[in-house]
MIVO-426201 format. One line per field, with one value per residue (C-alpha): z, y negated, x; residue number from 1. Coordinates in steps of 0.001 Angstrom, whole numbers, padded with zeros to 6 digits. Each point is the difference from the previous one (the first is absolute). Last residue first. Example, Ala and Ser with C-alpha at 12.3 -4.5 7.8 and 13.67 -1.06 7.14 Angstrom:
<drenkes>
zz: [007140, 000660]
yy: [001060, 003440]
xx: [013670, -001370]
pos: [2, 1]
</drenkes>
This chain:
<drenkes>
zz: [201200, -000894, 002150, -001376, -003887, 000581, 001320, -003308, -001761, -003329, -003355, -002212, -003359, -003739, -002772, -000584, -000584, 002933, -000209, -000689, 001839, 001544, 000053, -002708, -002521, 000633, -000609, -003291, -000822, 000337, -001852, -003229, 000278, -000712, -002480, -001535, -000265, -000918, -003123, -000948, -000601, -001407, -002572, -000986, 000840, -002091, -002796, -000462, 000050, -002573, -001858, -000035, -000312, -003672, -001286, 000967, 000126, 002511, 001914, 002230, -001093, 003493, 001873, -002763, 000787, 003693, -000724, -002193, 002790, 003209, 000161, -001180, -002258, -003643, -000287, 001754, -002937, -002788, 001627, -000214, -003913, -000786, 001745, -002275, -002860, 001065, 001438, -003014, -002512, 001352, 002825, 002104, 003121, -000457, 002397, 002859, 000940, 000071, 001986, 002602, 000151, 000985, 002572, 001449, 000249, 001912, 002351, 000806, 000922, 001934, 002232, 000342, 001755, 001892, 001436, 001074, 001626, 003762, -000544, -002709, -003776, 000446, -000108, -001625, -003426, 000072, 000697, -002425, -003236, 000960, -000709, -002761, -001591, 000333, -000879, -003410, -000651, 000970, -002764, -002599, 000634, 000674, -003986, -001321, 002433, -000683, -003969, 000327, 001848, -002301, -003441, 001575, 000877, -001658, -002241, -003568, -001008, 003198, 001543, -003921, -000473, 003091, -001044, -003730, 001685, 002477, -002136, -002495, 003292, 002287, 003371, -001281, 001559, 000289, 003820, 000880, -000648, 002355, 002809, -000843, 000339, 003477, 000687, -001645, 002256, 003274, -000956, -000386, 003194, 001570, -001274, 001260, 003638, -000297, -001595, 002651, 002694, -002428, 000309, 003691, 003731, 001884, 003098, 000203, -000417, 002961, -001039, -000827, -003797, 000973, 003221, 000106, -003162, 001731, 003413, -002719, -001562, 003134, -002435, 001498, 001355, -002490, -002873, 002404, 000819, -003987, -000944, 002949, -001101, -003805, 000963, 002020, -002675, -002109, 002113, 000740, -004037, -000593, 002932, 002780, 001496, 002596, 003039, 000122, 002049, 001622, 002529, -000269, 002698, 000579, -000240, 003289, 001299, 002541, 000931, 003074, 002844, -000049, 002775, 003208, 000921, 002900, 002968, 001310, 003052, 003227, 002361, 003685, 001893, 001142, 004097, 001915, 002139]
yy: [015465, 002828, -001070, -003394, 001423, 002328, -002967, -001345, 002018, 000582, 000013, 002500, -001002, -000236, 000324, 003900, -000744, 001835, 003172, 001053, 002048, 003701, 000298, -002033, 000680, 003690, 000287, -001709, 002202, 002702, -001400, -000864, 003689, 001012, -002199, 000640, 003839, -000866, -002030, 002155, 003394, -001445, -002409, 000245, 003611, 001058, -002336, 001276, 003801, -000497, -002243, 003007, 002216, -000992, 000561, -000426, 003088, 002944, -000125, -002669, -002787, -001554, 003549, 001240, -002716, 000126, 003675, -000839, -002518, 001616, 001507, -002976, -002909, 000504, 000404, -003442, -001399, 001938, -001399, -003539, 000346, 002357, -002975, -002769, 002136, 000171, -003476, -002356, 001965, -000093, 001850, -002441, 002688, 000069, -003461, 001651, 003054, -002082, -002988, 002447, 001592, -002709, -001108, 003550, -000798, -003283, 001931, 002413, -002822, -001648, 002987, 000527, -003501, 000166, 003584, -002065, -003031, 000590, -000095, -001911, -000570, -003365, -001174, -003306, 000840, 003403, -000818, -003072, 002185, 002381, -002400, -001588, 003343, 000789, -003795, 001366, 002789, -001186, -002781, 001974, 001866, -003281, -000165, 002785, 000341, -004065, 000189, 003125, -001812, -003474, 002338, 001963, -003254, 001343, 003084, -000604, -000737, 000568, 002872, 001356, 000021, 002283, 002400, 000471, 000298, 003053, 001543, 002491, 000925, 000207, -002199, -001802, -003623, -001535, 000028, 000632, -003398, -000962, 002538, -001744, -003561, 001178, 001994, -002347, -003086, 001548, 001098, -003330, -000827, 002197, -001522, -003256, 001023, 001532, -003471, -002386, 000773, -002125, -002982, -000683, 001368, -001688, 000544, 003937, 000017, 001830, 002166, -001087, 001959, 003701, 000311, -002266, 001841, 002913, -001209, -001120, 003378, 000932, 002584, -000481, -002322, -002002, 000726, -001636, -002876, -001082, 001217, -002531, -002971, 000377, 000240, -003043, -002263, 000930, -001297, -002943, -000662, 000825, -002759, 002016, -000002, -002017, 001876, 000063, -001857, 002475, -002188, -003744, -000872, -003217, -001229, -000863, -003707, 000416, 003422, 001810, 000411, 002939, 002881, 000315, 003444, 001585, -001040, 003273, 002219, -000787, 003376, -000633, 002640, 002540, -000082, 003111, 001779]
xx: [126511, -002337, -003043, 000459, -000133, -003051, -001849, 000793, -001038, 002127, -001808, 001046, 001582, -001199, 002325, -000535, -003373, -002749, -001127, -003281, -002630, 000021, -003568, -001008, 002932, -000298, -003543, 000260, 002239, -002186, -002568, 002212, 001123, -003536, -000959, 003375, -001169, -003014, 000836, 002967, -002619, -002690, 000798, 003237, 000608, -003128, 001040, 003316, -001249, -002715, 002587, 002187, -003045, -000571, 003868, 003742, 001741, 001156, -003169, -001788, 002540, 000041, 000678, 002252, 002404, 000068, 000638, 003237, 001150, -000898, 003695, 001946, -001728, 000068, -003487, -000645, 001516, -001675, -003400, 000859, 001235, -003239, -001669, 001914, -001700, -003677, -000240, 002082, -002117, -003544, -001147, -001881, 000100, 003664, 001732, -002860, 002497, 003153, -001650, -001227, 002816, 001392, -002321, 000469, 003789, -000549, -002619, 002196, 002413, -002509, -001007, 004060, -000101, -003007, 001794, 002734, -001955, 001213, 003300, 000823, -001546, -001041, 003858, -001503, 002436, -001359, -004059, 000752, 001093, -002400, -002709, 001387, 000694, -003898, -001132, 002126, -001693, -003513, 000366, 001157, -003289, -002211, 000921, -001237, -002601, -000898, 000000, -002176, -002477, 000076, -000155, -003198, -001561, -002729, 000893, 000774, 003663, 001902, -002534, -000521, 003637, 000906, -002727, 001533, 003566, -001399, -002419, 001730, 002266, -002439, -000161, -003101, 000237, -003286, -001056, 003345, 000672, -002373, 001596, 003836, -000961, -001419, 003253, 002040, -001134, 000380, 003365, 000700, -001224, 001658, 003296, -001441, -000256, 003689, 001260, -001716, 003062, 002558, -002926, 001526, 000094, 002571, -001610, -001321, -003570, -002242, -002586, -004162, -000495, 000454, -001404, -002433, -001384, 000714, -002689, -002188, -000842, -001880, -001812, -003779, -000106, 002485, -002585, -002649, 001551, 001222, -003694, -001074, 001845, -000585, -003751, 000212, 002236, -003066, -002174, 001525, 000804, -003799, -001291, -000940, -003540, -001445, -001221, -003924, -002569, -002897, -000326, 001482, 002500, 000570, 003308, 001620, -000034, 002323, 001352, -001040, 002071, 002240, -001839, 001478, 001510, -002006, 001851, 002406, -001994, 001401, 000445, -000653, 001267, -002417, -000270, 001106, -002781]
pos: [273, 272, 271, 270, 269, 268, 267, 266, 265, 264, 263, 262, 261, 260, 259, 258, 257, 256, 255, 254, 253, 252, 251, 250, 249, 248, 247, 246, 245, 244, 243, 242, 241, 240, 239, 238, 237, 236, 235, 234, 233, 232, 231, 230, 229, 228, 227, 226, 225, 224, 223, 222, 221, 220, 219, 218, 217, 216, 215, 214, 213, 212, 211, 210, 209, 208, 207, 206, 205, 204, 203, 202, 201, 200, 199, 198, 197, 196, 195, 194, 193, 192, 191, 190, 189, 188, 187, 186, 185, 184, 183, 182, 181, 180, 179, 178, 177, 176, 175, 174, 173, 172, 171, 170, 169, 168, 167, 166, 165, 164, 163, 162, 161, 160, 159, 158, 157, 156, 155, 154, 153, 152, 151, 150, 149, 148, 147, 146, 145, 144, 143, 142, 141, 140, 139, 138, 137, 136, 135, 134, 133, 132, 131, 130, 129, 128, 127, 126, 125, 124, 123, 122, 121, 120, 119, 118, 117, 116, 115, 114, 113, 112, 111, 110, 109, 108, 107, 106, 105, 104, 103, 102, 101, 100, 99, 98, 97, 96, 95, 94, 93, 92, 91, 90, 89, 88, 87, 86, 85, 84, 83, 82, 81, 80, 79, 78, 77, 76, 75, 74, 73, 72, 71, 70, 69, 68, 67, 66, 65, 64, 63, 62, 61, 60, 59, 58, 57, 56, 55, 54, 53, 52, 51, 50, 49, 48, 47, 46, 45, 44, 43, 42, 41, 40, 39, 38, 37, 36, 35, 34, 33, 32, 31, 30, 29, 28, 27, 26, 25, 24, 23, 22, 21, 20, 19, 18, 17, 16, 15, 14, 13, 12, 11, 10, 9, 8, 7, 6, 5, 4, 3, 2, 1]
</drenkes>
Protein backbone atom coordinates (compact mmCIF):
# COMPACT_ATOMS: atom_id res chain seq x y z
CA UNK A 1 0.00 0.00 0.00
CA UNK A 2 1.48 3.48 -1.07
CA UNK A 3 2.46 5.83 1.77
CA UNK A 4 0.50 9.43 2.03
CA UNK A 5 2.90 12.19 1.54
CA UNK A 6 3.45 14.29 4.27
CA UNK A 7 1.44 17.49 3.86
CA UNK A 8 2.68 20.55 6.36
CA UNK A 9 -0.09 22.55 7.51
CA UNK A 10 0.95 26.69 7.44
CA UNK A 11 1.79 28.10 11.38
CA UNK A 12 -1.24 29.62 12.74
CA UNK A 13 -0.60 33.41 12.30
CA UNK A 14 0.94 34.87 15.54
CA UNK A 15 -1.01 37.21 17.35
CA UNK A 16 0.60 41.29 17.74
CA UNK A 17 1.93 41.47 21.18
CA UNK A 18 -0.02 43.32 23.49
CA UNK A 19 0.29 46.98 24.00
CA UNK A 20 1.88 48.50 27.09
CA UNK A 21 -0.03 50.00 29.58
CA UNK A 22 -3.48 49.82 27.71
CA UNK A 23 -6.43 51.77 29.01
CA UNK A 24 -8.65 49.93 31.06
CA UNK A 25 -11.62 49.09 29.87
CA UNK A 26 -14.66 50.20 31.82
CA UNK A 27 -18.02 48.11 30.99
CA UNK A 28 -20.79 49.64 29.86
CA UNK A 29 -18.47 52.96 29.00
CA UNK A 30 -19.81 55.01 26.12
CA UNK A 31 -18.16 56.56 22.91
CA UNK A 32 -17.70 60.28 23.30
CA UNK A 33 -19.90 62.33 21.34
CA UNK A 34 -19.15 64.91 18.59
CA UNK A 35 -18.57 68.36 19.26
CA UNK A 36 -21.57 70.38 17.07
CA UNK A 37 -19.05 71.54 14.28
CA UNK A 38 -17.91 67.53 14.07
CA UNK A 39 -21.17 66.58 13.84
CA UNK A 40 -22.27 68.73 11.61
CA UNK A 41 -19.24 68.36 9.29
CA UNK A 42 -20.60 64.44 9.58
CA UNK A 43 -24.00 65.03 8.37
CA UNK A 44 -22.71 67.31 5.50
CA UNK A 45 -20.31 64.37 4.73
CA UNK A 46 -22.82 61.70 4.52
CA UNK A 47 -25.74 63.75 2.63
CA UNK A 48 -22.79 64.70 0.10
CA UNK A 49 -22.18 60.44 0.02
CA UNK A 50 -25.43 59.57 -0.14
CA UNK A 51 -26.74 62.02 -2.92
CA UNK A 52 -23.69 60.74 -5.04
CA UNK A 53 -25.05 56.98 -4.38
CA UNK A 54 -27.44 57.37 -5.55
CA UNK A 55 -26.95 59.87 -8.76
CA UNK A 56 -23.02 59.33 -9.18
CA UNK A 57 -23.05 63.05 -9.84
CA UNK A 58 -19.35 63.20 -8.91
CA UNK A 59 -17.95 61.25 -11.68
CA UNK A 60 -19.41 64.74 -14.13
CA UNK A 61 -18.33 67.01 -11.74
CA UNK A 62 -14.80 65.43 -12.30
CA UNK A 63 -15.55 65.60 -15.54
CA UNK A 64 -16.30 69.00 -16.12
CA UNK A 65 -14.14 70.98 -13.62
CA UNK A 66 -10.58 68.58 -13.45
CA UNK A 67 -9.25 68.99 -17.61
CA UNK A 68 -6.00 69.80 -18.72
CA UNK A 69 -5.11 73.81 -19.21
CA UNK A 70 -3.38 74.75 -22.22
CA UNK A 71 0.08 76.79 -21.16
CA UNK A 72 -0.34 80.24 -21.81
CA UNK A 73 -3.64 80.34 -20.34
CA UNK A 74 -4.46 84.00 -19.05
CA UNK A 75 -7.43 86.39 -17.67
CA UNK A 76 -8.62 86.67 -21.68
CA UNK A 77 -10.14 82.90 -21.02
CA UNK A 78 -12.16 84.38 -17.71
CA UNK A 79 -14.55 86.45 -20.08
CA UNK A 80 -16.95 83.39 -21.12
CA UNK A 81 -17.19 82.34 -17.26
CA UNK A 82 -18.08 85.93 -16.46
CA UNK A 83 -20.58 86.39 -19.25
CA UNK A 84 -22.51 83.56 -17.50
CA UNK A 85 -22.30 85.09 -14.73
CA UNK A 86 -23.97 88.00 -15.79
CA UNK A 87 -26.62 86.24 -17.06
CA UNK A 88 -26.74 84.58 -13.79
CA UNK A 89 -27.32 87.81 -12.22
CA UNK A 90 -30.30 89.08 -14.54
CA UNK A 91 -32.15 86.09 -14.33
CA UNK A 92 -32.33 86.21 -10.46
CA UNK A 93 -32.53 90.14 -10.55
CA UNK A 94 -35.01 89.52 -13.24
CA UNK A 95 -37.55 86.79 -11.10
CA UNK A 96 -37.66 89.53 -8.04
CA UNK A 97 -38.55 92.08 -10.23
CA UNK A 98 -41.11 90.08 -11.59
CA UNK A 99 -42.47 89.85 -8.36
CA UNK A 100 -43.87 93.54 -8.73
CA UNK A 101 -43.80 94.44 -12.26
CA UNK A 102 -47.42 94.42 -13.82
CA UNK A 103 -46.87 93.80 -17.54
CA UNK A 104 -50.13 95.99 -18.43
CA UNK A 105 -50.06 98.92 -20.05
CA UNK A 106 -51.92 101.27 -17.24
CA UNK A 107 -49.53 99.37 -14.78
CA UNK A 108 -46.28 98.94 -16.23
CA UNK A 109 -44.58 102.67 -15.42
CA UNK A 110 -46.68 102.93 -12.08
CA UNK A 111 -45.14 99.32 -11.03
CA UNK A 112 -41.64 100.26 -12.13
CA UNK A 113 -41.80 103.40 -9.74
CA UNK A 114 -43.08 101.68 -6.77
CA UNK A 115 -39.91 98.97 -6.97
CA UNK A 116 -37.40 102.23 -7.33
CA UNK A 117 -39.34 104.50 -5.03
CA UNK A 118 -40.95 102.04 -2.51
CA UNK A 119 -39.99 98.47 -2.65
CA UNK A 120 -36.92 97.30 -0.53
CA UNK A 121 -33.93 97.33 -2.28
CA UNK A 122 -36.19 97.51 -5.23
CA UNK A 123 -34.11 100.72 -6.62
CA UNK A 124 -30.57 98.63 -5.93
CA UNK A 125 -32.13 95.39 -8.04
CA UNK A 126 -33.38 97.25 -10.84
CA UNK A 127 -30.23 99.42 -10.92
CA UNK A 128 -28.15 96.06 -11.32
CA UNK A 129 -30.54 94.37 -14.36
CA UNK A 130 -30.37 97.53 -16.02
CA UNK A 131 -27.08 97.82 -15.71
CA UNK A 132 -25.64 93.99 -15.55
CA UNK A 133 -27.54 94.22 -19.07
CA UNK A 134 -25.04 96.61 -20.72
CA UNK A 135 -22.75 94.65 -19.02
CA UNK A 136 -23.67 91.15 -20.57
CA UNK A 137 -23.57 92.84 -24.01
CA UNK A 138 -20.41 93.88 -23.99
CA UNK A 139 -18.60 90.65 -21.92
CA UNK A 140 -20.59 88.96 -25.03
CA UNK A 141 -18.50 90.94 -27.80
CA UNK A 142 -15.46 90.50 -25.62
CA UNK A 143 -15.91 87.05 -25.68
CA UNK A 144 -16.25 86.58 -29.32
CA UNK A 145 -13.89 89.12 -29.90
CA UNK A 146 -11.10 86.70 -28.23
CA UNK A 147 -12.58 83.25 -29.58
CA UNK A 148 -11.83 85.04 -33.30
CA UNK A 149 -8.70 86.79 -32.58
CA UNK A 150 -7.41 83.25 -30.54
CA UNK A 151 -8.50 81.23 -33.79
CA UNK A 152 -10.97 79.32 -31.23
CA UNK A 153 -13.32 78.90 -33.86
CA UNK A 154 -11.25 76.00 -35.94
CA UNK A 155 -11.73 72.69 -36.64
CA UNK A 156 -12.93 70.99 -34.02
CA UNK A 157 -14.83 74.00 -32.21
CA UNK A 158 -17.12 75.05 -35.26
CA UNK A 159 -20.37 74.25 -33.97
CA UNK A 160 -19.10 76.10 -30.35
CA UNK A 161 -18.63 78.89 -32.52
CA UNK A 162 -22.12 79.20 -34.28
CA UNK A 163 -23.59 78.21 -30.57
CA UNK A 164 -21.98 81.55 -29.51
CA UNK A 165 -23.13 83.55 -32.23
CA UNK A 166 -26.75 82.47 -31.64
CA UNK A 167 -26.23 83.22 -28.40
CA UNK A 168 -24.80 86.88 -29.23
CA UNK A 169 -28.01 87.57 -31.22
CA UNK A 170 -30.34 86.13 -28.47
CA UNK A 171 -28.54 88.47 -25.98
CA UNK A 172 -29.66 91.13 -28.17
CA UNK A 173 -32.80 90.52 -28.36
CA UNK A 174 -32.85 90.19 -25.14
CA UNK A 175 -31.74 93.75 -24.50
CA UNK A 176 -34.29 95.00 -27.23
CA UNK A 177 -37.25 93.19 -25.73
CA UNK A 178 -36.43 94.17 -21.88
CA UNK A 179 -35.36 98.25 -23.00
CA UNK A 180 -39.91 98.47 -23.12
CA UNK A 181 -41.17 96.78 -20.10
CA UNK A 182 -40.69 100.38 -18.16
CA UNK A 183 -42.79 102.01 -20.78
CA UNK A 184 -42.28 105.52 -20.37
CA UNK A 185 -41.52 107.94 -23.19
CA UNK A 186 -37.89 107.23 -24.21
CA UNK A 187 -39.10 103.05 -24.14
CA UNK A 188 -42.35 103.15 -26.03
CA UNK A 189 -41.19 105.46 -28.86
CA UNK A 190 -37.45 104.37 -29.48
CA UNK A 191 -39.25 100.73 -29.68
CA UNK A 192 -41.67 101.79 -32.46
CA UNK A 193 -38.12 103.12 -33.97
CA UNK A 194 -36.47 99.42 -33.26
CA UNK A 195 -39.42 97.68 -34.49
CA UNK A 196 -39.86 99.82 -37.87
CA UNK A 197 -36.31 98.71 -38.57
CA UNK A 198 -36.57 95.13 -38.44
CA UNK A 199 -39.79 95.66 -40.61
CA UNK A 200 -37.87 96.82 -43.33
CA UNK A 201 -35.73 93.83 -43.47
CA UNK A 202 -36.12 91.49 -46.77
CA UNK A 203 -38.63 88.71 -46.91
CA UNK A 204 -39.12 88.04 -43.01
CA UNK A 205 -39.08 91.71 -42.47
CA UNK A 206 -42.85 92.81 -42.52
CA UNK A 207 -43.78 89.45 -40.56
CA UNK A 208 -40.89 89.89 -38.14
CA UNK A 209 -42.63 93.09 -37.54
CA UNK A 210 -46.10 91.94 -36.91
CA UNK A 211 -44.75 89.18 -34.72
CA UNK A 212 -43.25 91.80 -31.99
CA UNK A 213 -46.16 94.25 -32.35
CA UNK A 214 -48.82 91.40 -31.89
CA UNK A 215 -51.20 93.03 -34.54
CA UNK A 216 -50.89 95.79 -36.99
CA UNK A 217 -50.36 98.57 -34.12
CA UNK A 218 -48.80 99.14 -30.98
CA UNK A 219 -51.18 98.47 -27.98
CA UNK A 220 -51.75 96.15 -24.63
CA UNK A 221 -50.47 92.84 -26.11
CA UNK A 222 -47.34 94.46 -27.48
CA UNK A 223 -45.95 94.70 -24.04
CA UNK A 224 -47.85 91.36 -23.34
CA UNK A 225 -45.82 89.95 -26.20
CA UNK A 226 -42.42 91.79 -25.17
CA UNK A 227 -42.62 90.64 -21.78
CA UNK A 228 -43.47 87.03 -22.54
CA UNK A 229 -40.32 86.73 -24.84
CA UNK A 230 -38.23 88.51 -22.27
CA UNK A 231 -38.93 86.57 -19.57
CA UNK A 232 -39.84 83.21 -20.54
CA UNK A 233 -39.12 82.46 -23.74
CA UNK A 234 -35.13 84.09 -24.16
CA UNK A 235 -34.27 82.96 -20.65
CA UNK A 236 -34.65 79.24 -21.45
CA UNK A 237 -33.59 79.24 -24.54
CA UNK A 238 -30.04 80.79 -23.47
CA UNK A 239 -30.22 78.47 -20.52
CA UNK A 240 -30.28 75.90 -22.82
CA UNK A 241 -27.67 76.93 -25.30
CA UNK A 242 -25.46 78.06 -22.34
CA UNK A 243 -25.47 74.17 -21.38
CA UNK A 244 -24.55 73.01 -24.51
CA UNK A 245 -21.73 75.05 -24.82
CA UNK A 246 -20.60 74.30 -21.87
CA UNK A 247 -20.40 70.76 -23.01
CA UNK A 248 -18.39 71.63 -25.87
CA UNK A 249 -15.75 73.58 -24.04
CA UNK A 250 -15.24 70.58 -21.56
CA UNK A 251 -15.04 67.90 -23.85
CA UNK A 252 -13.33 69.34 -26.64
CA UNK A 253 -11.27 71.97 -24.42
CA UNK A 254 -9.50 75.23 -25.27
CA UNK A 255 -6.98 76.20 -27.51
CA UNK A 256 -3.98 77.55 -26.76
CA UNK A 257 -2.85 81.72 -27.67
CA UNK A 258 -1.71 82.18 -30.95
CA UNK A 259 1.78 83.24 -29.36
CA UNK A 260 2.40 80.13 -27.61
CA UNK A 261 4.55 77.25 -29.21
CA UNK A 262 4.77 73.43 -28.87
CA UNK A 263 7.32 72.02 -26.93
CA UNK A 264 9.73 69.79 -28.86
CA UNK A 265 10.91 66.35 -27.20
CA UNK A 266 13.75 65.92 -27.20
CA UNK A 267 14.00 62.30 -27.69
CA UNK A 268 11.87 63.07 -30.67
CA UNK A 269 14.65 65.50 -31.87
CA UNK A 270 17.70 62.69 -31.71
CA UNK A 271 15.59 60.14 -33.34
CA UNK A 272 15.00 62.72 -36.17
CA UNK A 273 18.58 63.80 -36.70
Amino acid sequence: MPKLPNIKLPKPPVPPPPALNPAPKRPGAKKPKPSPVEAAQGAGTHAVGWIDERTSLSGAARWMMFRKIPKGTNWFYTLGSATMFAFLSQAVTGVFLAMYYNPSVTQAYESVRYINNEAFLGEFVHGMHKWGSSVMVILVFLHMARTFFFGAYKYPRELNWVIGVALLILTMVMSFTGYLLPFDQRSYWATIVGVNINGTGPLVGPYLNDFLRAGPFFGATTLSRFYAIHMMLLPGVIAALIGAHLYLVAKLGTTAPPWAKAEEDEALREEQV
